[in-house]
MIDRENKOL-112653 format. One record per residue (C-alpha): residue in one letter; y, z, x. Coordinates in nm, 4 decimals. Layout:
<atoms>
+------+----------+----------+----------+
: resn :        v :        w :        u :
+------+----------+----------+----------+
:    A :        Y :        Z :        X :
...
+------+----------+----------+----------+
</atoms>
This chain:
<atoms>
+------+----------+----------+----------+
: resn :        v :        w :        u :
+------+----------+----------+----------+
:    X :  14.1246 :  11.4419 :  18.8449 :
:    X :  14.0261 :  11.7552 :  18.9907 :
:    X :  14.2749 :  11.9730 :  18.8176 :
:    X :  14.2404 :  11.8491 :  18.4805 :
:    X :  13.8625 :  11.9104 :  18.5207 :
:    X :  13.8819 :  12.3009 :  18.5929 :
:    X :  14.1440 :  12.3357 :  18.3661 :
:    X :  13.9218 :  12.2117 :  18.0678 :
:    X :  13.6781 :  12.3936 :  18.2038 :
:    X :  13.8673 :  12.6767 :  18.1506 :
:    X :  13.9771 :  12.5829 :  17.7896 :
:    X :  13.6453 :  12.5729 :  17.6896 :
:    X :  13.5514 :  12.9660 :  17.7785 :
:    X :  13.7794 :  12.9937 :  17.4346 :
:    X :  13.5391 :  12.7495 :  17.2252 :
:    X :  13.3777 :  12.9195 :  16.9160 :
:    X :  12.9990 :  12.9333 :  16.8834 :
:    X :  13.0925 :  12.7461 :  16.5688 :
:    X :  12.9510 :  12.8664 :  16.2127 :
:    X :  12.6295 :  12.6046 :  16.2376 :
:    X :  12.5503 :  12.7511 :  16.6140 :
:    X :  12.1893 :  12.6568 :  16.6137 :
:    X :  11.9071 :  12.8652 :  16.7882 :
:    X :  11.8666 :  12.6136 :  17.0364 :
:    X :  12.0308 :  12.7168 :  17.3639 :
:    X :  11.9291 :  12.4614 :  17.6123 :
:    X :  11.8697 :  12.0513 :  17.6813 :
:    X :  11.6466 :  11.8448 :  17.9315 :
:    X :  11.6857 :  11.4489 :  17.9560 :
:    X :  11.7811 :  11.1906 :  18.0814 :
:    X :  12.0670 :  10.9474 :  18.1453 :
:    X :  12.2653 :  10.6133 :  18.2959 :
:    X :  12.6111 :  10.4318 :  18.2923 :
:    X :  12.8630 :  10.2671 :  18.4953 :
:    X :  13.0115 :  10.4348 :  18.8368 :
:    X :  13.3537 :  10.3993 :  18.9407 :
:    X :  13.4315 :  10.3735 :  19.2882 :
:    X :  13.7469 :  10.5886 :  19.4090 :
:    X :  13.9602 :  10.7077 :  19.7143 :
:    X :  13.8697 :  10.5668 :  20.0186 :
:    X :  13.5220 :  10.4691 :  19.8766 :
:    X :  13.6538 :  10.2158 :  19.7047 :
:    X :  13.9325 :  10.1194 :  19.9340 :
:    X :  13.9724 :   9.7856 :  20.0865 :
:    X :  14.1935 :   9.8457 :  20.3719 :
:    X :  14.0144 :   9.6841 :  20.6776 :
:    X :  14.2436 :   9.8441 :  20.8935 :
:    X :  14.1001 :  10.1808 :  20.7915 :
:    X :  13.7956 :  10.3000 :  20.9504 :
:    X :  13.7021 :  10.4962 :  20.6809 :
:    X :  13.7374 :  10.2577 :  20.3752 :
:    X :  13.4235 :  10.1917 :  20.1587 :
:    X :  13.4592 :   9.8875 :  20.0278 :
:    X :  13.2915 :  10.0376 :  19.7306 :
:    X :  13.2995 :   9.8519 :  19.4307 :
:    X :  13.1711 :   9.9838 :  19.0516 :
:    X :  12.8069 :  10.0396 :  19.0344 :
:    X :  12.5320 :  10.1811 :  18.8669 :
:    X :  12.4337 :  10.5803 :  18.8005 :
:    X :  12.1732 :  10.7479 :  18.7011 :
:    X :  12.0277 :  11.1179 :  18.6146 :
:    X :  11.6591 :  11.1652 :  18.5985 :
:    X :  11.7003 :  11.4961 :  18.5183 :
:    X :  11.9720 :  11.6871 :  18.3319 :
:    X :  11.9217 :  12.0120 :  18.2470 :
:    X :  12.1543 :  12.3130 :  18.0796 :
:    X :  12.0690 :  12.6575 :  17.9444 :
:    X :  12.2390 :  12.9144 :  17.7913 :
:    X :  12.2087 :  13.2614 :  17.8625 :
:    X :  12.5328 :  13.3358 :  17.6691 :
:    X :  12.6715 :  13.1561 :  17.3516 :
:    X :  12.9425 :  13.0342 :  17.5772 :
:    X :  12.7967 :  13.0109 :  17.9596 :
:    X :  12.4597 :  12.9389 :  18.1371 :
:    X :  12.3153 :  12.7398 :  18.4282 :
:    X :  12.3767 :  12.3457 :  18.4757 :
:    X :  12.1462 :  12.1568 :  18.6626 :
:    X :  12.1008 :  11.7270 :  18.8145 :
:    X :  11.8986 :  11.5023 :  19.0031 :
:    X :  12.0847 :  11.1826 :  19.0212 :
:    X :  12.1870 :  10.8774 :  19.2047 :
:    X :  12.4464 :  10.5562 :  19.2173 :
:    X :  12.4789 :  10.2894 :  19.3503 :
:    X :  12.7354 :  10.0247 :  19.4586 :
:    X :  12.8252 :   9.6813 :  19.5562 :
:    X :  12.9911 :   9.6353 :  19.8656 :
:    X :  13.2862 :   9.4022 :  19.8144 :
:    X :  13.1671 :   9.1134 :  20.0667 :
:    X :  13.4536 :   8.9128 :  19.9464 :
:    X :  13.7555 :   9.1002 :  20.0042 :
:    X :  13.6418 :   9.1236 :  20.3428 :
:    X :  13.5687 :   8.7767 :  20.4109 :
:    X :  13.9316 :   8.7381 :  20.2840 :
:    X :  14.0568 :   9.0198 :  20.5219 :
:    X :  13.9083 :   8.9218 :  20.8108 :
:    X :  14.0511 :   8.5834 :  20.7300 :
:    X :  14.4116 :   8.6483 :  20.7183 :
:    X :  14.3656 :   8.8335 :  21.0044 :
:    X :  14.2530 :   8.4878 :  21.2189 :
:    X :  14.2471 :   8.2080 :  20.9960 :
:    X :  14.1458 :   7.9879 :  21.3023 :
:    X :  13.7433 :   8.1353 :  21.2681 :
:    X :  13.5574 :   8.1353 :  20.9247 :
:    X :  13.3783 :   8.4515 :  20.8270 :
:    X :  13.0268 :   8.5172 :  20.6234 :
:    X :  13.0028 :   8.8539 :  20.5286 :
:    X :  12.6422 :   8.9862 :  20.3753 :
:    X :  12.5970 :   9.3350 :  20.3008 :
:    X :  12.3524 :   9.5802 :  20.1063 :
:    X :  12.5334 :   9.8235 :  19.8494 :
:    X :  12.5995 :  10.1568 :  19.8863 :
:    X :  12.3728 :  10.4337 :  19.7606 :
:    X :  12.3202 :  10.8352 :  19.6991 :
:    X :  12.2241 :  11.1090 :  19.5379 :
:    X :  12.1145 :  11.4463 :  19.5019 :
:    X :  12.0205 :  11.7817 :  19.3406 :
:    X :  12.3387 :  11.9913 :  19.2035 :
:    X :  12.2972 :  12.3146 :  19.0541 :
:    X :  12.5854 :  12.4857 :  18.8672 :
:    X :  12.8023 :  12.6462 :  18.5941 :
:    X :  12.7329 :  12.5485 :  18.2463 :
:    X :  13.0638 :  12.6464 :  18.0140 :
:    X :  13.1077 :  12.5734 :  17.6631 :
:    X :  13.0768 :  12.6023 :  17.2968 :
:    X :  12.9128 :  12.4381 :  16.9729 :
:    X :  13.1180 :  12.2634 :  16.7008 :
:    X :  12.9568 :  12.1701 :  16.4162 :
:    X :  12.6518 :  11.9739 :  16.5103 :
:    X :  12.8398 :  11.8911 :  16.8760 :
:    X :  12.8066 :  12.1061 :  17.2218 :
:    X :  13.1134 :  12.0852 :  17.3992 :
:    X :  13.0603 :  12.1610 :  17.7481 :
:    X :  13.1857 :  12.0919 :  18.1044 :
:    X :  13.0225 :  12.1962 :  18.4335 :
:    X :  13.0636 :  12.2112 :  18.7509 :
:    X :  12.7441 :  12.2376 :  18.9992 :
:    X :  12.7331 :  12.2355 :  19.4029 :
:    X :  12.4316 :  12.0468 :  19.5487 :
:    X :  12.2693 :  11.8553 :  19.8298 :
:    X :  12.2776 :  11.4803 :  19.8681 :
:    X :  12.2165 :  11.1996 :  20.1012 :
:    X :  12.4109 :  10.8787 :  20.1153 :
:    X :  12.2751 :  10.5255 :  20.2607 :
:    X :  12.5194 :  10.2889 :  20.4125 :
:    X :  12.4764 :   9.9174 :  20.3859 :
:    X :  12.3051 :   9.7097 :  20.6000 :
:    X :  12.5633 :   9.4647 :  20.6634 :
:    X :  12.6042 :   9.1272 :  20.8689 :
:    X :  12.9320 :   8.9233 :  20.9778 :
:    X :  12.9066 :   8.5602 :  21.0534 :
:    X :  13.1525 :   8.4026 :  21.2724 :
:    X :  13.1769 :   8.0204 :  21.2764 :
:    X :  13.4743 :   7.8187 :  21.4516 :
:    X :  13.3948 :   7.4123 :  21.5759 :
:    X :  13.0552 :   7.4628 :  21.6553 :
:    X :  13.0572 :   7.8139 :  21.8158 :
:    X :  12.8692 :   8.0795 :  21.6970 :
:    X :  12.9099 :   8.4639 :  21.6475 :
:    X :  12.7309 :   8.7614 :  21.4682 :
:    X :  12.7393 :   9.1400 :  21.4531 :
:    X :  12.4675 :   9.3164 :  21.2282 :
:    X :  12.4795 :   9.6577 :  21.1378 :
:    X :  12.2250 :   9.8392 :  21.0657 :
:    X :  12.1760 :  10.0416 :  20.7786 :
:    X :  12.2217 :  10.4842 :  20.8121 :
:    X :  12.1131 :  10.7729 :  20.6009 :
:    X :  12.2910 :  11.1098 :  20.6216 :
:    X :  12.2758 :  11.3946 :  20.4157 :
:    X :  12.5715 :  11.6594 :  20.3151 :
:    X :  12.6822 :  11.9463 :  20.0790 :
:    X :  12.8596 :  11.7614 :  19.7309 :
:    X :  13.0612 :  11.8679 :  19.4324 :
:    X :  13.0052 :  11.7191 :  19.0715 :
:    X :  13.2241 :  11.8121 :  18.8166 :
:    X :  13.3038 :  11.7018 :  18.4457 :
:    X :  13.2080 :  11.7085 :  18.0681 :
:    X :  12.8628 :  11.7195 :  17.9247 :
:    X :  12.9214 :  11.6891 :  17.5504 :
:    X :  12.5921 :  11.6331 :  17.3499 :
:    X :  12.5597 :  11.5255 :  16.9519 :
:    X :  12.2755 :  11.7123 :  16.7491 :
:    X :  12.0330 :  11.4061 :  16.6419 :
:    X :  11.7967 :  11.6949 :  16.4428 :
:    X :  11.6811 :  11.9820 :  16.5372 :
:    X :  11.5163 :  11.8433 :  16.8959 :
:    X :  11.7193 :  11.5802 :  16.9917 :
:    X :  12.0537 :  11.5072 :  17.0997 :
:    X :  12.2703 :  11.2326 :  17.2434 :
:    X :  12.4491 :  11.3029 :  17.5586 :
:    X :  12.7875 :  11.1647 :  17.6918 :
:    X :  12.8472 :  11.2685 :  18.0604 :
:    X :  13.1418 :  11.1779 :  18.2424 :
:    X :  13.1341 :  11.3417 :  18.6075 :
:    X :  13.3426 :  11.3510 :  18.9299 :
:    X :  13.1484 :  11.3246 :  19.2267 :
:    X :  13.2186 :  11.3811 :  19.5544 :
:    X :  13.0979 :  11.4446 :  19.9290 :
:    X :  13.1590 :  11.3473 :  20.3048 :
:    X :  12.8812 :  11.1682 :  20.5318 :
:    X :  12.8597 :  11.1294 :  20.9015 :
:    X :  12.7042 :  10.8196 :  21.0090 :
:    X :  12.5796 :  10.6890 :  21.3217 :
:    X :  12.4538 :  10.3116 :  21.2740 :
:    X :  12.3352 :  10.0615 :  21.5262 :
:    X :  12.5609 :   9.7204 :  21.5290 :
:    X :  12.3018 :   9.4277 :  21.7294 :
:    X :  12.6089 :   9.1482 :  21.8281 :
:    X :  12.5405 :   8.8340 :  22.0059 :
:    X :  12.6862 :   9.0220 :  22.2967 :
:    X :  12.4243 :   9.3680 :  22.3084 :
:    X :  12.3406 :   9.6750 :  22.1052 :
:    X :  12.6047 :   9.9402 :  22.0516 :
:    X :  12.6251 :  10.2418 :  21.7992 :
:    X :  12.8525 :  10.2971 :  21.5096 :
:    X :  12.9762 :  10.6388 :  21.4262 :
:    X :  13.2200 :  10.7756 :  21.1444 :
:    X :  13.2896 :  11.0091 :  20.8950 :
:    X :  13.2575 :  10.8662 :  20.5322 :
:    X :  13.3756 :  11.0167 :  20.1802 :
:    X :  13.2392 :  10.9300 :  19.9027 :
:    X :  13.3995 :  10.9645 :  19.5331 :
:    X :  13.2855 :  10.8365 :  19.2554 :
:    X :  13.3275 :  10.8606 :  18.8578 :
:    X :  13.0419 :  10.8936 :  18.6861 :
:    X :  12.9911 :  10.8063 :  18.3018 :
:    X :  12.6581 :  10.8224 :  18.1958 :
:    X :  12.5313 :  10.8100 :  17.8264 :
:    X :  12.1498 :  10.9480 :  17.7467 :
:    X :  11.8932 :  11.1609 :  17.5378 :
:    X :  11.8076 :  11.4946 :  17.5798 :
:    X :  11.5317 :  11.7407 :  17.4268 :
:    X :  11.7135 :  12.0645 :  17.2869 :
:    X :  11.5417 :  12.3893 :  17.4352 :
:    X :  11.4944 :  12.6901 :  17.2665 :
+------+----------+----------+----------+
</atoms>
């Protein structure tokens, strides 16, 4: 996914300014869509410290912003978030096959983040289109799920409860920010963005038994496909 991204990126340095190239160099708005879960986000191995249990969520940019200095390149800017589902029930099953003799209740929060990124901005216009990718380096924080297991087996009893975490880390989000001229002010923006970062938590677990503490390293990947408006700058 990677690859393909910064080589398009790099295909688009050799976009024309197009004959129509308007004297509007820039764009502020807004936008949502669907995440996708990926990697070991979105992995379901319960053998694997490190898997997410991410499922497809919800994204979100409050503010998108782009300017041109140069027909071709300028400054890319977003404040976003997402946020997912935990997948409860592949767990439950998991922890199932593991002992079918106990029967599990799994509850849990979703996942969330999101940050400021500030970045390249690469691209041309086409007609009444701007055809751009970007690729921006930010700051974001990440909040793990407050989650609780239930264990039940002939009348006995068991919990652990884990409490939620919030840390913070440097992130990459790259991709395609085409936008389609609506007039002269507005246009319609299609984003479709690879994020991605690594967390450190440290989260208390309360069991039946005592307190104990919860530490690992997280990454976090995500696709991002957002669709919005945006005001065209001059």
């Amino acid at each position: 996914m990677k690859k393909i991204c910064l080589f398009s990126l790099l295909l688009t340095l050799f976009l024309p300014a197009g004959a129509q190239e308007s004297s509007r160099r820039g764009y502020i708005g807004l936008s949502l869509g669907p995440a996708f879960s990926t990697g070991k986000f979105a992995s379901t191995a319960i053998d694997d410290e490190k898997a997410g249990f991410a499922k497809g969520g919800l994204t979100f940019t409050l503010v998108q912003f782009g300017y041109k200095f140069h027909p071709n390149i300028g400054i890319a800017a977003a404040w976003f978030g997402s946020a997912h589902p935990v997948n409860a029930d592949e767990m439950e099953d998991q922890l199932f096959d593991l002992n079918p003799n106990f029967r599990y209740t799994v509850e849990a929060d979703p996942w969330s983040f999101g940050g400021l990124a500030v970045g390249l901005l690469v691209g041309g216009q086409v007609r009444k289109m701007d055809l751009d990718a970007r690729i921006m380096i930010g700051y974001s924080s990440a909040l793990s799920p407050e989650m609780k297991v239930e264990i039940r087996n002939a009348g006995l009893y068991s919990f652990s409860e884990q409490e939620s975490a919030l840390a913070s880390n440097v992130c990459l989000l790259i991709g395609f920010a085409p936008r389609f001229h609506l007039g002269d002010k507005w246009a319609l923006t299609v984003n479709a963005d690879y994020f991605s970062a690594s967390y450190s938590f440290d989260a208390d677990i309360d069991t039946d038994a005592g307190t104990m503490t919860n530490s690992w390293d997280q990454p976090v990947s995500a696709l991002l496909l957002q669709v919005g408006a945006a005001f065209r700058l001059k």
